[in-house]
ChimeraX commands (.cxc) that place a marker at each C-alpha (Angstrom):
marker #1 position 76.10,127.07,116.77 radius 0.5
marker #1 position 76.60,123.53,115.86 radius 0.5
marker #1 position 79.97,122.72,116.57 radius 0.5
marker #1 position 79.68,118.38,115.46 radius 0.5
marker #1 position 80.87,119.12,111.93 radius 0.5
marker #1 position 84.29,121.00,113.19 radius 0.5
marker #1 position 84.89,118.39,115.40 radius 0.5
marker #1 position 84.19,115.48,113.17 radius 0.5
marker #1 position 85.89,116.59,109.89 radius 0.5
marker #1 position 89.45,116.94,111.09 radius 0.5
marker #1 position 88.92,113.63,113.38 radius 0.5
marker #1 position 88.07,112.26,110.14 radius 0.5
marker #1 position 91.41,113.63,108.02 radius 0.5
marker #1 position 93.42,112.07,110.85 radius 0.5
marker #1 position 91.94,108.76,111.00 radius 0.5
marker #1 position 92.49,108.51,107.29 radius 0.5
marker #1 position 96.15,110.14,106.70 radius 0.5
marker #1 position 97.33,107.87,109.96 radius 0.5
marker #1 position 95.97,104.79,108.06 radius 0.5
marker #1 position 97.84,105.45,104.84 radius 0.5
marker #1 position 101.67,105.87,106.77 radius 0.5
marker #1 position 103.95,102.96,107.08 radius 0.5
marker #1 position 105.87,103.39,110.46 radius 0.5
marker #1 position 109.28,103.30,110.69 radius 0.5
marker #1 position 109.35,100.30,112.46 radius 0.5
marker #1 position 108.03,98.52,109.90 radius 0.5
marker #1 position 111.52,99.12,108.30 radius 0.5
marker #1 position 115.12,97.46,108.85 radius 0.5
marker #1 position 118.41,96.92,108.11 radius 0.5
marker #1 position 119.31,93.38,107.59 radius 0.5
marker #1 position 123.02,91.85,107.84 radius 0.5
marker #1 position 123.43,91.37,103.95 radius 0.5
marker #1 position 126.08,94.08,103.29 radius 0.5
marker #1 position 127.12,96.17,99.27 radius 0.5
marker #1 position 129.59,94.80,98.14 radius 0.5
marker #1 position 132.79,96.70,99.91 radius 0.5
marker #1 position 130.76,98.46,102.24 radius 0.5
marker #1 position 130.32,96.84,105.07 radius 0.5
marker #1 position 128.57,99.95,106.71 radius 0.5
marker #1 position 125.58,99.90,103.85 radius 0.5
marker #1 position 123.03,96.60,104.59 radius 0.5
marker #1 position 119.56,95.42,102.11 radius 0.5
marker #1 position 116.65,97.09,103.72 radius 0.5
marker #1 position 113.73,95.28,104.37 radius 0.5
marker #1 position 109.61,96.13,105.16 radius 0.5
marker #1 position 108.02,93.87,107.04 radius 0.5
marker #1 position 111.01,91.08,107.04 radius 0.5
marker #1 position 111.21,91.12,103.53 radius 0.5
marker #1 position 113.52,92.20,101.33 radius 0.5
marker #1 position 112.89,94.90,99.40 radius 0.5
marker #1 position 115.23,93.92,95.96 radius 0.5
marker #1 position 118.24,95.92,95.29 radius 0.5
marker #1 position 117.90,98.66,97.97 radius 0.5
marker #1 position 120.72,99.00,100.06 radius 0.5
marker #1 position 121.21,101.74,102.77 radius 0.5
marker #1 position 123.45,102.75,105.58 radius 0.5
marker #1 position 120.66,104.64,107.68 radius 0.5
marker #1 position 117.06,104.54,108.00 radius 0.5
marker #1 position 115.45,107.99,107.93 radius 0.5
marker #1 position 111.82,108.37,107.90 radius 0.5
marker #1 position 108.58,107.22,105.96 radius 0.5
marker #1 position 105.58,108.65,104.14 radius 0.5
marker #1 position 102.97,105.80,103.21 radius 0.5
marker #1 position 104.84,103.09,100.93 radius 0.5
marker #1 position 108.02,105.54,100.77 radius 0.5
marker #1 position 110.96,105.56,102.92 radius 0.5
marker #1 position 113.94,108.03,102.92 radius 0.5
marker #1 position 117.34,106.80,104.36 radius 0.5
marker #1 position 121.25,107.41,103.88 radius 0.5
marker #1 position 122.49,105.79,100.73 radius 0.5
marker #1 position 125.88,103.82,100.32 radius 0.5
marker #1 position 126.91,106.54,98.42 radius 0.5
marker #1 position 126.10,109.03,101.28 radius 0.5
marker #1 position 123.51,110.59,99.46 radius 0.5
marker #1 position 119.94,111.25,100.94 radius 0.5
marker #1 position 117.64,108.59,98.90 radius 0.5
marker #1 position 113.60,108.31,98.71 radius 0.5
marker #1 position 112.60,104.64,98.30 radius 0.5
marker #1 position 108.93,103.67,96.43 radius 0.5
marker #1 position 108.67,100.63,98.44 radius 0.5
marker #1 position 106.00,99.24,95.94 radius 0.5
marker #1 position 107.98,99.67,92.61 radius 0.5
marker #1 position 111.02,99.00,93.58 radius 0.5
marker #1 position 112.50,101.97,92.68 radius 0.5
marker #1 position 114.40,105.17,93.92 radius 0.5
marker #1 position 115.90,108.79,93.81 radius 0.5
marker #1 position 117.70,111.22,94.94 radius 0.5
marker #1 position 116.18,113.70,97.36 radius 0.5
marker #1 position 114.08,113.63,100.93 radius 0.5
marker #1 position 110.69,113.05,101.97 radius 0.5
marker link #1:1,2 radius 0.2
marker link #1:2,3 radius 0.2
marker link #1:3,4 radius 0.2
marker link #1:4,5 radius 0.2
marker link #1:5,6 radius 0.2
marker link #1:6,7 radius 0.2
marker link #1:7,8 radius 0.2
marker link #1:8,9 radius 0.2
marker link #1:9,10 radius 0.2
marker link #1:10,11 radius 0.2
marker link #1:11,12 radius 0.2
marker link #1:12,13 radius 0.2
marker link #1:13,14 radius 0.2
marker link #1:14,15 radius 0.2
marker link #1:15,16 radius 0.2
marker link #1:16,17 radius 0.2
marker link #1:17,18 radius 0.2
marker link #1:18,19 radius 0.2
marker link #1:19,20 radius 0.2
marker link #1:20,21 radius 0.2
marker link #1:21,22 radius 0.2
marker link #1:22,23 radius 0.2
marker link #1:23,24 radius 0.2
marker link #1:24,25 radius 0.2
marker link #1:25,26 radius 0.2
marker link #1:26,27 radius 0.2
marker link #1:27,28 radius 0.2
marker link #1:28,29 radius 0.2
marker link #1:29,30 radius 0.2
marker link #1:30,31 radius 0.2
marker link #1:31,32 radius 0.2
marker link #1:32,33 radius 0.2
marker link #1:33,34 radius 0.2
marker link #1:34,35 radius 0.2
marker link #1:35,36 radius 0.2
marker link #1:36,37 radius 0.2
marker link #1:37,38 radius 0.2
marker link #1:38,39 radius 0.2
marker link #1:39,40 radius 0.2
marker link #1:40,41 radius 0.2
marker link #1:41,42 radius 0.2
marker link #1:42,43 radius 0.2
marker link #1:43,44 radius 0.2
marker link #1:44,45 radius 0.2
marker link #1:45,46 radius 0.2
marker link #1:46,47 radius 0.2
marker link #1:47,48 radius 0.2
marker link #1:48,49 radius 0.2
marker link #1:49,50 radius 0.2
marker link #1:50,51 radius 0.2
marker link #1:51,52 radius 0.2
marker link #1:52,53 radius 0.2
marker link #1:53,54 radius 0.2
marker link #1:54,55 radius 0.2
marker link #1:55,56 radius 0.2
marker link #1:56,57 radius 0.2
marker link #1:57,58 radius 0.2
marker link #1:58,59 radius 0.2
marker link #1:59,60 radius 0.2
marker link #1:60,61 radius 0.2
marker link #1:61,62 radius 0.2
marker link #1:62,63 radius 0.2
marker link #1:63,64 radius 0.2
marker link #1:64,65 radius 0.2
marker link #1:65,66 radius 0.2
marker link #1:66,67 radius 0.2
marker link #1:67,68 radius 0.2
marker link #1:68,69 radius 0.2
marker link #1:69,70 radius 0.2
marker link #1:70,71 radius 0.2
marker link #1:71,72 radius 0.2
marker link #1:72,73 radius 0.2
marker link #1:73,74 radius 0.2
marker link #1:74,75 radius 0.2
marker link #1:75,76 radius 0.2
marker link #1:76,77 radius 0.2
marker link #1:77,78 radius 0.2
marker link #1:78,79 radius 0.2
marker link #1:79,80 radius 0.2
marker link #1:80,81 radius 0.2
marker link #1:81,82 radius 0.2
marker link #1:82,83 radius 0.2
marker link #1:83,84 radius 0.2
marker link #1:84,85 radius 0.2
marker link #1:85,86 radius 0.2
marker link #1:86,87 radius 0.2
marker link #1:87,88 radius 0.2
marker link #1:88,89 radius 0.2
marker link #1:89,90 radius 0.2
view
């Protein structure tokens, strides 16, 4: 019985689902606060900005997207690359 391909494929599906993940350290909170909250600070990946996201906790990642605690209290899911985000968690 020829055990390589068992071994190799799921080797293989881990190599490439651990490249594609951001980690959470790549991830902060900086000391710009939202306006009249001064628990709620810009979030940035990699040191930079990312432009009009604002959160009070940092959560967890998938890839480019990161989940945290809104100003608002709300759960949030961040597209890192666009810019943009919603409602909801990872």
């Amino acid at each position: 019985m020829n055990r390589f391909p068992s071994i190799v494929l799921p080797l293989v599906l881990l190599t490439l689902l651990g490249c594609s993940k951001s980690d959470l350290n790549d991830y902060s909170l900086g000391t710009e606060t939202y306006t009249n909250s001064p628990d709620c600070k810009q979030a940035y990946f990699k040191g930079k900005p990312i432009p009009s996201i604002f959160l009070k906790k940092l959560t967890k990642t998938d890839g480019g997207r990161l989940e945290g605690i809104a100003c608002h209290g709300a759960n949030i899911v961040v597209d890192v690359k666009a810019g943009t985000w919603k409602e909801g968690k990872l």
